[in-house]
N, C-alpha and C positions, 0 to 999 in steps of 0.2 A: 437462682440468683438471689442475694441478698439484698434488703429491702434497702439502701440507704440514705435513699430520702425520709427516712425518721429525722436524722441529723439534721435538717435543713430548715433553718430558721420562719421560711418564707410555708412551711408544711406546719408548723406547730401552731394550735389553739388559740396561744393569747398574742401571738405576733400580728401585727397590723401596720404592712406595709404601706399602705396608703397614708398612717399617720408615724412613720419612723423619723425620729430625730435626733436620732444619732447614737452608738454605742459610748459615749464617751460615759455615763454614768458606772460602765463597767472596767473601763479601762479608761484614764485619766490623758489620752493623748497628747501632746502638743507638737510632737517636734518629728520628720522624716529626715532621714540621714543615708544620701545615696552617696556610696562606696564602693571600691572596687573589693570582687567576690576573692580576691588574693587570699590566702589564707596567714600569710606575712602580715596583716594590712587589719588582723581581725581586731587590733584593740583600738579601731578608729570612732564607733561608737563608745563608748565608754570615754575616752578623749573630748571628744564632743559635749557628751553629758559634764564632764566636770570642767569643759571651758566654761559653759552655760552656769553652772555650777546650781540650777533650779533644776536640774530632769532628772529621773529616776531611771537606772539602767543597770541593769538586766530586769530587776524590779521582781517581785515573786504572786503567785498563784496565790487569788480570792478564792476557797472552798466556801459553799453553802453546807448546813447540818449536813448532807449526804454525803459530802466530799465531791460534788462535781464542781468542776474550775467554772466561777459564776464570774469571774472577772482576774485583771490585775494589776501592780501598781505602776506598769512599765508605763513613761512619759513619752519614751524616746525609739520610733521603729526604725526597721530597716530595709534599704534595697539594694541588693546587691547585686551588681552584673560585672561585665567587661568592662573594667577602664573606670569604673564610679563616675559613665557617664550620664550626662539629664535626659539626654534622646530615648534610652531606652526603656527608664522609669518613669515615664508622663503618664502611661496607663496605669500605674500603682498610684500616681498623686491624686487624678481624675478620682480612682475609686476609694481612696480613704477621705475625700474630700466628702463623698457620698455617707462616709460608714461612721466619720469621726467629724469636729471642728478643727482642726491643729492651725498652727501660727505660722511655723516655720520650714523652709525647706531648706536642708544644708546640704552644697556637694563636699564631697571630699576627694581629692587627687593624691595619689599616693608615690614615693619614692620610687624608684627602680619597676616601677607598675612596668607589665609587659606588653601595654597600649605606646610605648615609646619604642617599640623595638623595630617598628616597621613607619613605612607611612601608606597613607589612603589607596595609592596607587599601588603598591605591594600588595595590597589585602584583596583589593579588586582583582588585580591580575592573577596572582596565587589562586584566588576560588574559582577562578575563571577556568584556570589550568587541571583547578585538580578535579572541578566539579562541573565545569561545562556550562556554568551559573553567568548571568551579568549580576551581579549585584551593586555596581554604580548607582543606582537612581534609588535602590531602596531601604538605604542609609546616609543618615544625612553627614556629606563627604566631611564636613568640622569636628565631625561625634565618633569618626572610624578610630582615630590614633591621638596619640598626645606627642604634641611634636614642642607644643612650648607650654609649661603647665601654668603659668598667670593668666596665657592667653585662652589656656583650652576652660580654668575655671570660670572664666570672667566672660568666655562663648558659651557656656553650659547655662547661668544664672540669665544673658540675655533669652536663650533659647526657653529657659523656663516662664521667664516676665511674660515674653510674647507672646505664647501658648494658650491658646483659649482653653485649654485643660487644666491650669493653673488658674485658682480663684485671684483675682487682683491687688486681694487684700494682705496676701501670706508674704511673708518676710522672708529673702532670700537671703543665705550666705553661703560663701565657697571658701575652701581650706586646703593648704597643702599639709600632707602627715608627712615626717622623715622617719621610714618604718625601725630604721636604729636606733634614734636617738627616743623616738615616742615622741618627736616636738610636733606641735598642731600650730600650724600659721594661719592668721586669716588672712586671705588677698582681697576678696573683694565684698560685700555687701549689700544689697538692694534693699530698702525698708521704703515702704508707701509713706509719705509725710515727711523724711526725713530729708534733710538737705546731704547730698552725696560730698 
């Protein structure tokens, strides 16, 4: 078996976890952009970045003398799942909150997404049927479908607020993309301080 804890930050010499604060000096972060994993739906970053019109995206590879990727200039990450819901990316906020400082968290909801084609009770019943599963209690039943997308951004951005995996201070926004036209709407906004 090959060794691959060489790779492992937490294994290497000059790393010192106990004083880590953060990789932002290698990679400039500021901004997480959950979307849906559509492959229709893929120019939602980059949309994002130029509504903001300050993020860097795609952004390119920092080489050291060796050529090993020592960092990069990308501002702008990404999460991508089913439906560009917040329920299922809290564990990515949680740990970049750890790795990075970033500001902002933006959802994105998308056109013709295939999180509209059912509702809650469909997805329960269907995995029930086909897998013998309950899965009721172990998604949260607002996060399963998009049945109204103002209401499902603006249920995502509350569910974020409230989350104690979410730092209190990061800035939230939500966005519809209409994956034809490329128009990026914003619906709703949460900023700490600001008058809504």
């Amino acid at each position: 078996m090959t060794n691959l804890s060489q790779f492992e930050f937490r294994k290497q010499p000059w790393f010192d976890q106990e004083h880590f604060e953060g990789f932002n000096q290698a990679i400039p972060m500021k901004t997480i952009v959950i979307h849906c994993f559509d492959p229709r739906a893929s120019e939602i970053p980059q949309a994002v970045a130029n509504y903001f019109g300050d993020e860097v995206y795609p952004g390119e590879n920092i080489l050291d003398a060796d050529g090993n990727r020592v960092g990069n200039t990308r501002t702008l990450f990404t999460v991508s799942n089913a439906g560009g819901r917040a329920f299922s990316a809290l564990q990515s906020v949680a740990t970049m909150d750890y790795l990075f400082h970033f500001e902002k968290v933006v959802v994105v909801h998308h056109s013709f997404c295939g999180a509209t084609a059912f509702e809650p009770e469909h997805l329960i019943h269907s995995f029930h049927e086909h897998h013998h599963a309950d899965i009721a209690t172990l998604i949260d039943h607002d996060s399963m479908a998009i049945l109204d997308f103002e209401q499902s951004v603006k249920h995502d951005l509350e569910l974020l607020r409230n989350s104690p995996l979410v730092p209190k201070n990061i800035k939230l926004y939500g966005f519809f993309y209409e994956i034809n036209s490329g128009q990026l709407t914003e619906i709703a906004r949460d900023i700490p301080g600001e008058n809504q």
